[in-house]
N, C-alpha and C positions, 0 to 999 in steps of 0.2 A: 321643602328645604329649610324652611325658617324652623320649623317641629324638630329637626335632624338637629340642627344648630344648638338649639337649647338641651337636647339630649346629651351633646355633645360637651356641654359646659364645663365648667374648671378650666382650672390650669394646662394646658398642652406643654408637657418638656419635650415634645420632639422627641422621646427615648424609642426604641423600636418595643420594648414593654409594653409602653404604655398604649402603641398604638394598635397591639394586635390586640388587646383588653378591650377596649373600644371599640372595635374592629366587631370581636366575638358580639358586643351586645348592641353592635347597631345591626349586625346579620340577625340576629335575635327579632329585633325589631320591623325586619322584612326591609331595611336599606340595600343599595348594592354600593358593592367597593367605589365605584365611579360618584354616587352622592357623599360618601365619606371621605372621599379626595378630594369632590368639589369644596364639601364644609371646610375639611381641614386649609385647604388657600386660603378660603378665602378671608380668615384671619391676618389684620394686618397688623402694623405694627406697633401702633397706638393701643389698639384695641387688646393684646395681647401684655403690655406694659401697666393698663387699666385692670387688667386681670388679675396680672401681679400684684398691684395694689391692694386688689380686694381681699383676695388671698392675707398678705401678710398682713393688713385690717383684721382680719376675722381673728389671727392670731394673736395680736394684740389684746380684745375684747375677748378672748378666754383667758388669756392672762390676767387681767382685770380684776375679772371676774374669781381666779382662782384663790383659795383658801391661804391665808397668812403663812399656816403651817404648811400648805399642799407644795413642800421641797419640791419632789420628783415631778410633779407636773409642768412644776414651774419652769423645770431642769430642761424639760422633754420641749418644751414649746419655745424655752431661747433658743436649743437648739436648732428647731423648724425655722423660728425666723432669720435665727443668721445664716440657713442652709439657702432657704427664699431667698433673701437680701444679698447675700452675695454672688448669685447666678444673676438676680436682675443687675445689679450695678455693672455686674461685667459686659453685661451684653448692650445697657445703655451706653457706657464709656465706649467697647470697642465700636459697634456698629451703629446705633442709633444715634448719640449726640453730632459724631462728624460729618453724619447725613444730613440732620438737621442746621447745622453750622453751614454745609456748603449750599442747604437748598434756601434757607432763611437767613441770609446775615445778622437781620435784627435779632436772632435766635440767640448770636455770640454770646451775649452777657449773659446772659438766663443760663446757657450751658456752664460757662465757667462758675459760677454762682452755685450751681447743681454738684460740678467737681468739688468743691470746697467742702458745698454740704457733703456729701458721699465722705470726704477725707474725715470728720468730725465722727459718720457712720460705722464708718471700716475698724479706725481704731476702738470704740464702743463695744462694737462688736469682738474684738479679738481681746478684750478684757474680759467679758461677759463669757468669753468660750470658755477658759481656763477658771473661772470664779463659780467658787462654793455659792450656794443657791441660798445657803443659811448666812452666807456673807452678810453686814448689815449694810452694806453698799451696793451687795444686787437688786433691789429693786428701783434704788435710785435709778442706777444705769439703767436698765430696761424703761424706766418712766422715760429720761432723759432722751435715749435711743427712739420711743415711741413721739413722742412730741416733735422729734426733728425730722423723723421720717414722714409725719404727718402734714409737718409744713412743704415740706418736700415734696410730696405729694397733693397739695392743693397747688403750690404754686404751679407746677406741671401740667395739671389737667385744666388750669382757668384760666393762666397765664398765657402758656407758652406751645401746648400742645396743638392748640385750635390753627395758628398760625403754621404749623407745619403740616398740617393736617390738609388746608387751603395751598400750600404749596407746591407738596408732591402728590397730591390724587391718591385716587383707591388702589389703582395697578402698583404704583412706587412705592406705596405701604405695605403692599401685601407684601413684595419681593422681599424688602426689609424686614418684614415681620421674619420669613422663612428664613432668610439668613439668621437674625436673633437664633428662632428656634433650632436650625442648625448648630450653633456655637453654644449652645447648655451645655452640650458635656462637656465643653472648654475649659465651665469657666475651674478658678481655682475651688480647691476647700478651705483655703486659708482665706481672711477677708485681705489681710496686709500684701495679700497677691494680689489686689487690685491696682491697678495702674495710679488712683488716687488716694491710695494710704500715702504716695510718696510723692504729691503735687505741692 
């Protein structure tokens, strides 16, 4: 199972796509449906927020990475991150933070904290959508955008995640988690459709 696991890796959006593709090459692989249902639960919902992370990390370091002049890349990969970014905020605002708020109290302030940051994110991002790549203020914003998301994401996983993590167990995570992955195709396309563009 643990082989299965890591086969399995990336990002899981819950889409029915993506899960017959997966499907096809863990069958490939001599799994049966029943070990690719097990894998797929048994993601919870830290660990799948962690995912995220990494994900829209990697996007950031090609961006980095990419050429002064390299417009269209540049164009291609804001858009990946604000496509990431604004599925994970949605499903941290609706489902995850109120979880974490009812089962941690001490949680409160770390969430509202997270909300604020998100609102600084949201709008970033819906400037970033509409803006020319050769703009001389696009890569401000995407630096600006990355540094916040960055801190964001340390504080989450050192701070505040551990604590929730010891609170509701593996079972309450996972169910969490499936809900998250459930609610992907909810979320908006627009970032300003986030609940905290308007906190």
């Amino acid at each position: 199972m643990a082989k299965l696991m890591g086969e399995l890796g990336g990002l899981r959006d819950g889409s029915e796509a993506w899960g017959l593709a997966r499907l096809v090459e863990v069958d490939q692989a001599g799994y049966s449906r029943t070990d690719y249902e097990e894998a797929a639960m048994s993601i919870d919902a830290i660990v799948l927020l962690k995912e995220d992370h990494r994900k829209v990390e990697k996007l950031f370091k090609q961006f980095e990475k990419a050429g002064g002049k390299a417009f269209k890349e540049k164009r291609k990969l804001v858009d990946a991150m604000i496509e990431e970014l604004t599925t994970h905020t949605y499903i941290e605002e609706e489902i995850f933070y109120p979880v974490a708020k009812e089962a941690v109290p001490e949680t409160r302030d770390h969430v509202l904290e997270s909300v604020e940051e998100h609102h600084v994110m949201v709008w970033l991002m819906a400037e970033l959508r509409d803006l020319d790549p050769q703009d001389e203020t696009f890569d401000a914003k995407v630096t600006v955008l990355t540094e916040n998301v960055r801190h964001h994401v340390e504080e989450e996983e050192d701070e505040w995640f551990p604590e929730v993590r010891k609170a509701l167990g593996r079972k309450r995570l996972q169910e969490v988690g499936q809900r998250m992955l459930d609610a992907r195709p909810d979320a908006p396309d627009d970032p300003l459709k986030i609940a905290s563009a308007h906190a």
